[in-house]
C-alpha positions as a printed Julia matrix, in Angstrom:
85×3 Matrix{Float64}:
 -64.05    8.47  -24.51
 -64.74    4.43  -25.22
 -63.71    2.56  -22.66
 -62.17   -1.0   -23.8
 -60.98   -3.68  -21.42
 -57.53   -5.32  -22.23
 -55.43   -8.01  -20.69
 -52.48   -7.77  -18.97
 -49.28   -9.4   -19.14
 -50.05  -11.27  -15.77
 -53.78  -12.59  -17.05
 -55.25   -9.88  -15.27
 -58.66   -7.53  -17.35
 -58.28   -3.97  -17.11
 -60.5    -1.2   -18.35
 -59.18    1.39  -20.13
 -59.99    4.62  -22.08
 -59.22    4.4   -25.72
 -57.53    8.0   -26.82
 -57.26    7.5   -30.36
 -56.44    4.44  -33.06
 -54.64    5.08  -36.09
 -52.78    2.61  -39.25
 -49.38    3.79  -40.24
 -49.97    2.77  -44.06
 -46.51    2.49  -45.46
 -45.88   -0.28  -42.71
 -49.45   -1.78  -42.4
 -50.07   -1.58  -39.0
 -52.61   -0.72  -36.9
 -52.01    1.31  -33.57
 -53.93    2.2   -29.99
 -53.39    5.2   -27.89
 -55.04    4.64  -24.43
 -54.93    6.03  -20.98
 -55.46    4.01  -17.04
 -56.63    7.76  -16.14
 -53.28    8.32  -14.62
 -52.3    12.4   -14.33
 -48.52   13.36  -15.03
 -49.49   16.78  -13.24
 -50.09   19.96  -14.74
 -53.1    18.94  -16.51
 -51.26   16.39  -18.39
 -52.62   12.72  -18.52
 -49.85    9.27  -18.76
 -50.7     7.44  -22.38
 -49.61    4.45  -23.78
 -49.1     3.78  -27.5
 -49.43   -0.17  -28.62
 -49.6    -1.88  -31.64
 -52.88   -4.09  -32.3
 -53.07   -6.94  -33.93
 -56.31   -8.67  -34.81
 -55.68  -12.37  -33.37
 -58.95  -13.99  -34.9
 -62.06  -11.78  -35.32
 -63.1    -9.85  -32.89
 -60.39  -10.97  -30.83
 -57.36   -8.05  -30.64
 -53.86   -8.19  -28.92
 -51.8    -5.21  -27.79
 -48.12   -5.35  -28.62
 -45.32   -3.1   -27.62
 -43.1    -1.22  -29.98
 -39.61   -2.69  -29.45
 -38.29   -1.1   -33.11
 -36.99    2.22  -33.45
 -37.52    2.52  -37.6
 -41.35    1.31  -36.3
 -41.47    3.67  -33.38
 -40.38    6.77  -35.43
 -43.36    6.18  -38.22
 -45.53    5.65  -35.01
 -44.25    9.52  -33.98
 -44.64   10.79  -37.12
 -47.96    9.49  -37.61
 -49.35   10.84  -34.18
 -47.69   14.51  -34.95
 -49.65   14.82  -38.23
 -52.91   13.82  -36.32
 -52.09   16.37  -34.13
 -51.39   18.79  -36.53
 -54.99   17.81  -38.55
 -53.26   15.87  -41.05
Protein backbone atom coordinates (compact mmCIF):
# COMPACT_ATOMS: atom_id res chain seq x y z
CA UNK A 1 0.00 0.00 0.00
CA UNK A 2 1.18 3.95 -0.52
CA UNK A 3 2.15 5.31 2.37
CA UNK A 4 1.17 9.22 2.70
CA UNK A 5 2.12 11.42 5.62
CA UNK A 6 -0.71 13.68 7.08
CA UNK A 7 -0.94 16.22 9.82
CA UNK A 8 -2.50 16.02 12.86
CA UNK A 9 -4.80 18.08 14.70
CA UNK A 10 -1.94 19.00 17.24
CA UNK A 11 0.76 20.04 14.24
CA UNK A 12 2.22 16.80 14.57
CA UNK A 13 3.32 14.53 10.69
CA UNK A 14 2.26 11.10 10.70
CA UNK A 15 2.73 8.40 8.12
CA UNK A 16 0.08 6.50 7.12
CA UNK A 17 -1.08 3.72 4.71
CA UNK A 18 -3.57 4.88 2.19
CA UNK A 19 -6.41 1.92 1.83
CA UNK A 20 -8.36 3.25 -0.86
CA UNK A 21 -9.69 6.94 -2.28
CA UNK A 22 -12.91 7.27 -3.82
CA UNK A 23 -15.48 10.64 -5.09
CA UNK A 24 -19.05 10.23 -4.11
CA UNK A 25 -20.33 11.99 -7.46
CA UNK A 26 -23.81 13.09 -6.63
CA UNK A 27 -22.20 15.21 -3.72
CA UNK A 28 -18.76 16.07 -5.30
CA UNK A 29 -16.51 15.01 -2.88
CA UNK A 30 -13.55 13.33 -2.69
CA UNK A 31 -12.80 10.70 0.15
CA UNK A 32 -9.58 8.74 1.91
CA UNK A 33 -9.65 5.46 3.59
CA UNK A 34 -6.35 4.96 5.56
CA UNK A 35 -4.97 2.85 8.30
CA UNK A 36 -1.97 3.81 11.45
CA UNK A 37 -1.47 -0.17 11.11
CA UNK A 38 -3.54 -0.58 14.18
CA UNK A 39 -5.19 -4.44 14.52
CA UNK A 40 -8.88 -4.66 15.96
CA UNK A 41 -7.99 -8.50 16.50
CA UNK A 42 -9.08 -11.30 14.58
CA UNK A 43 -7.30 -10.35 11.55
CA UNK A 44 -9.16 -7.19 11.33
CA UNK A 45 -7.22 -3.83 10.86
CA UNK A 46 -8.74 -0.06 12.61
CA UNK A 47 -9.50 2.41 9.38
CA UNK A 48 -10.39 5.77 9.17
CA UNK A 49 -12.59 7.35 6.49
CA UNK A 50 -11.93 11.36 5.82
CA UNK A 51 -12.96 13.67 3.45
CA UNK A 52 -10.09 15.48 1.30
CA UNK A 53 -10.09 18.57 0.18
CA UNK A 54 -7.48 19.97 -2.17
CA UNK A 55 -6.33 23.29 -0.23
CA UNK A 56 -4.07 24.74 -3.13
CA UNK A 57 -2.30 22.26 -5.47
CA UNK A 58 -0.66 19.70 -4.29
CA UNK A 59 -1.50 20.69 -0.94
CA UNK A 60 -4.59 18.26 0.58
CA UNK A 61 -6.50 18.51 3.98
CA UNK A 62 -8.32 15.67 5.73
CA UNK A 63 -11.72 16.53 7.14
CA UNK A 64 -14.03 14.54 9.27
CA UNK A 65 -17.54 13.60 8.38
CA UNK A 66 -19.74 15.39 10.94
CA UNK A 67 -23.13 14.89 8.51
CA UNK A 68 -25.19 11.96 8.59
CA UNK A 69 -27.02 12.54 4.86
CA UNK A 70 -22.91 12.86 3.91
CA UNK A 71 -21.86 9.90 5.97
CA UNK A 72 -24.60 7.55 4.56
CA UNK A 73 -23.49 8.33 0.66
CA UNK A 74 -19.90 7.79 2.13
CA UNK A 75 -21.36 4.01 3.26
CA UNK A 76 -23.01 3.45 0.33
CA UNK A 77 -20.24 4.34 -1.79
CA UNK A 78 -17.63 2.05 0.09
CA UNK A 79 -20.30 -1.07 -0.03
CA UNK A 80 -20.50 -0.89 -3.85
CA UNK A 81 -16.60 -0.84 -4.00
CA UNK A 82 -16.74 -3.68 -2.03
CA UNK A 83 -19.17 -5.36 -3.88
CA UNK A 84 -17.06 -4.47 -7.45
CA UNK A 85 -19.30 -1.78 -8.31
Amino acid sequence: MKKITVKNMDGTMEEVELVNSFDVKDINRNFVILSKGESLGEGMSKVYISEVLEEEPGVYKLVGITDESIWDKVKQAMKEIVQGG
